[in-house]
C-alpha positions as CSV (number, residue, x, y, z in Angstrom):
1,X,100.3,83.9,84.3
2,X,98.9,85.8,87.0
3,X,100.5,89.7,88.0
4,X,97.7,91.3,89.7
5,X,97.9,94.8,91.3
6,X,95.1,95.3,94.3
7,X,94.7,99.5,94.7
8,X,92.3,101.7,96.1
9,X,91.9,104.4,99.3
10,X,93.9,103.8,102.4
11,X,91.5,101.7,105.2
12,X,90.0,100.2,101.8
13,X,91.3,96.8,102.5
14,X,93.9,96.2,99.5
15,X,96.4,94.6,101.7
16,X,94.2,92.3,103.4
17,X,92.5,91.4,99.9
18,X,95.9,91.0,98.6
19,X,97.2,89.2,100.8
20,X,94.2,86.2,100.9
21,X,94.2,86.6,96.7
22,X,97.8,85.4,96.9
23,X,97.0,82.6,99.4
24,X,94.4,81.3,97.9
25,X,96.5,81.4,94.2
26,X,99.6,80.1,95.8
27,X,101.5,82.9,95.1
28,X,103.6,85.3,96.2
29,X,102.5,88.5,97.6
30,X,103.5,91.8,98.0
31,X,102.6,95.4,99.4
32,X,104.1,98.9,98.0
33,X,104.3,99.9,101.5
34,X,107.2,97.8,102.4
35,X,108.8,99.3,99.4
36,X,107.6,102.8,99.9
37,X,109.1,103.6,103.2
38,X,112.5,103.1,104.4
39,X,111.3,103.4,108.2
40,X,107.9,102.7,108.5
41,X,105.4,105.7,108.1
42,X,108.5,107.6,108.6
43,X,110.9,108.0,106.3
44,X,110.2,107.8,102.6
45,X,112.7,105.4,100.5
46,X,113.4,107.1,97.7
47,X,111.7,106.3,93.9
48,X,114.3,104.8,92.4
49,X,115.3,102.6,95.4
50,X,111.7,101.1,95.6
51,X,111.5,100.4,92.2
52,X,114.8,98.8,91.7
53,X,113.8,96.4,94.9
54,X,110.4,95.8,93.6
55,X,111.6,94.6,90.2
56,X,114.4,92.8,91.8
57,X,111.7,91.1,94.4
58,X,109.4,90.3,90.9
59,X,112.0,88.7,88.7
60,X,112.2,85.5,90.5
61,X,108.9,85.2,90.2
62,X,106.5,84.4,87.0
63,X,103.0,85.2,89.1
64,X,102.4,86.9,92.0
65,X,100.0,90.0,94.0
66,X,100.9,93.2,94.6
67,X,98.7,95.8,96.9
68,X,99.2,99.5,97.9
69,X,99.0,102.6,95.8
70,X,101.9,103.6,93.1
71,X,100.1,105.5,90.5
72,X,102.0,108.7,91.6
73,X,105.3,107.1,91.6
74,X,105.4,103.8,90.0
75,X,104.9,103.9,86.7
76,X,107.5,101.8,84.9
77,X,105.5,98.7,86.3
78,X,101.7,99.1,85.0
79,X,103.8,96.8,82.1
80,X,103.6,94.0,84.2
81,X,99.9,94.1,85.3
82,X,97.8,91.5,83.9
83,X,94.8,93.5,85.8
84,X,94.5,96.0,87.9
85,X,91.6,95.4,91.0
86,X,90.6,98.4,92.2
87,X,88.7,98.1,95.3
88,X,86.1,100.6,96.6
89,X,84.9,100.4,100.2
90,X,82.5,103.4,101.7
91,X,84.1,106.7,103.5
92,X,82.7,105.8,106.8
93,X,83.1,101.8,106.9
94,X,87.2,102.5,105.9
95,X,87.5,105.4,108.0
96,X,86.2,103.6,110.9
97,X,88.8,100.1,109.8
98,X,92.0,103.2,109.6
99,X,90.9,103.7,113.4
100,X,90.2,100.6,114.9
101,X,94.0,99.4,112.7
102,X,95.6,102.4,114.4
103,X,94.1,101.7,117.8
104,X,95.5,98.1,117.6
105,X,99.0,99.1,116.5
106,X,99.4,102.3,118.7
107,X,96.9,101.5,122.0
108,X,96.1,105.1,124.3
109,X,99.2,107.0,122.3
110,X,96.6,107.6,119.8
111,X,94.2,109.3,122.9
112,X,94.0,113.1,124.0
113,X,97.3,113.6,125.0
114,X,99.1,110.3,123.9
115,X,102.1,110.0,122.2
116,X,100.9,109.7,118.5
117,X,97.7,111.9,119.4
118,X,97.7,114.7,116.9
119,X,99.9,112.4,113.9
120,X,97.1,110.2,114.3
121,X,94.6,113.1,113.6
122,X,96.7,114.0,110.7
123,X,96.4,110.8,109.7
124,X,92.6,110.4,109.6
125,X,92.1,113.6,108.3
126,X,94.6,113.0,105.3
127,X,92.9,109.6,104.7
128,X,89.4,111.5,104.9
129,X,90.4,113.6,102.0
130,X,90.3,111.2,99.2
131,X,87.0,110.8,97.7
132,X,87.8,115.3,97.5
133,X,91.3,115.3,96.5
134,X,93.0,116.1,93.7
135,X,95.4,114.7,91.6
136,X,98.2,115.8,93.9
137,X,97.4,114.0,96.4
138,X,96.3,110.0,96.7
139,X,93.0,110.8,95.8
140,X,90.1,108.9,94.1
141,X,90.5,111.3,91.6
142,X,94.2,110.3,91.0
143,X,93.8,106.5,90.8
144,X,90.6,107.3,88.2
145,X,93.2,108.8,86.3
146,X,95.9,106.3,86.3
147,X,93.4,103.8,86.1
148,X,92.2,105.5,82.7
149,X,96.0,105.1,81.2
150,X,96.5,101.6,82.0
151,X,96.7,98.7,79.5
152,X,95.5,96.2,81.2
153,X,91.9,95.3,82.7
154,X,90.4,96.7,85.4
155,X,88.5,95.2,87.7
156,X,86.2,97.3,90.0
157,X,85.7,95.4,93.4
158,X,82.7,98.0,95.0
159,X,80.6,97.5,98.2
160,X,81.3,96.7,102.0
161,X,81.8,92.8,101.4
162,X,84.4,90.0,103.2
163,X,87.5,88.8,101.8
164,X,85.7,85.9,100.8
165,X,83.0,87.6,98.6
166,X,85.5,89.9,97.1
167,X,88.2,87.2,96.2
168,X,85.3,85.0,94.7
169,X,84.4,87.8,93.1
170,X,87.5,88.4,91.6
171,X,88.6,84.4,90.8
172,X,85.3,84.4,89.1
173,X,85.3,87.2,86.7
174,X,88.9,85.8,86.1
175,X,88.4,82.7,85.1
176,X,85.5,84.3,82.8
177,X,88.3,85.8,80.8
C-alpha cells in the first residue's frame, strides 16, 4: 500500500510532483486545493466539507497521492499517510515558477493596471513570506511543526531538481524501505 502526502511552500512544485508520482505508480491522485476552495482562490469550502469529500474521494481507493498543504486544517488524515514528502525548492527559483504560473493563467490582468494587478501582488507577497512566517500562517515554520507530530516517515525532497530526479529520488528511497 501506497498513501503518500506531497507538501511544502506554494510555487514549490507539490502538485506537479504529485501528480507525475501518481502516474508513474498507477494511482490515483489528488490536490488539497480542489478540496480547499469552493470557488477557486475565492471562496474557502469550509473544514468539515473538505474533509468529509476527501475521505469520501479516498475510500474507494487502497493507494493513491495527495499534494497541497493541510497541516493547519487537516488533521484527522495524517492517519492515513504511509509518508509524508516534503519538498523544498529555493525562495527565488519558486517565487519566480508562482509568477511565470500566474502569468499563464491570468495574461496582462496581472500588469500595472490589469484586472488581477494588486491580488496578484498580494499573492506574491503572501507566498514570499514563508521561509519568515509563523505558525499562523502557511509557513516553513508551520509544516516543521506538523511534520514533527506526524507518525509516519518523512521524506525530505531538497534542491532545484526535475520531476524526474525528484520522483527517482523518491521511488528509490521507497523501495529502500
Amino acid at each position: 500500500m501506497v498513501r503518500i502526502h506531497v507538501m511544502g511552500a506554494s510555487g514549490a512544485g507539490t502538485s506537479t510532483l504529485g501528480r507525475a508520482l501518481a502516474n508513474r505508480l498507477g494511482v490515483p491522485f489528488f490536490d488539497t486545493d480542489n478540496y480547499y476552495w469552493e470557488e477557486k482562490y475565492n471562496i474557502k469550502r469550509v473544514i468539515e466539507k473538505r474533509l468529509e469529500m476527501m475521505e469520501q474521494d479516498f475510500a474507494g481507493h487502497q493507494d493513491w497521492i495527495l499534494s497541497g498543504a493541510l497541516s493547519n486544517w487537516g488533521m484527522s488524515l495524517e492517519r492515513l499517510f504511509d509518508v509524508v514528502v516534503f519538498l523544498e525548492v529555493p525562495r527565488d527559483v519558486r517565487l519566480e515558477r508562482l509568477v511565470n504560473r500566474e502569468r499563464a493563467r491570468y495574461g496582462d490582468a496581472i500588469l500595472p493596471g490589469g484586472s488581477r494587478h494588486e491580488a496578484h501582488l498580494e499573492f506574491v507577497a503572501w507566498a514570499s513570506r514563508y521561509e519568515g512566517g509563523g505558525l499562523d500562517v502557511r509557513s516553513k515554520k508551520l509544516h516543521e511543526a506538523w511534520i514533527q507530530k506526524l507518525n509516519c516517515p518523512v521524506l525530505r525532497v531538497t534542491g532545484d531538481m526535475t520531476v524526474d530526479e525528484e520522483v527517482t529520488q523518491i521511488l528509490t528511497v521507497l523501495k529502500s524501505k
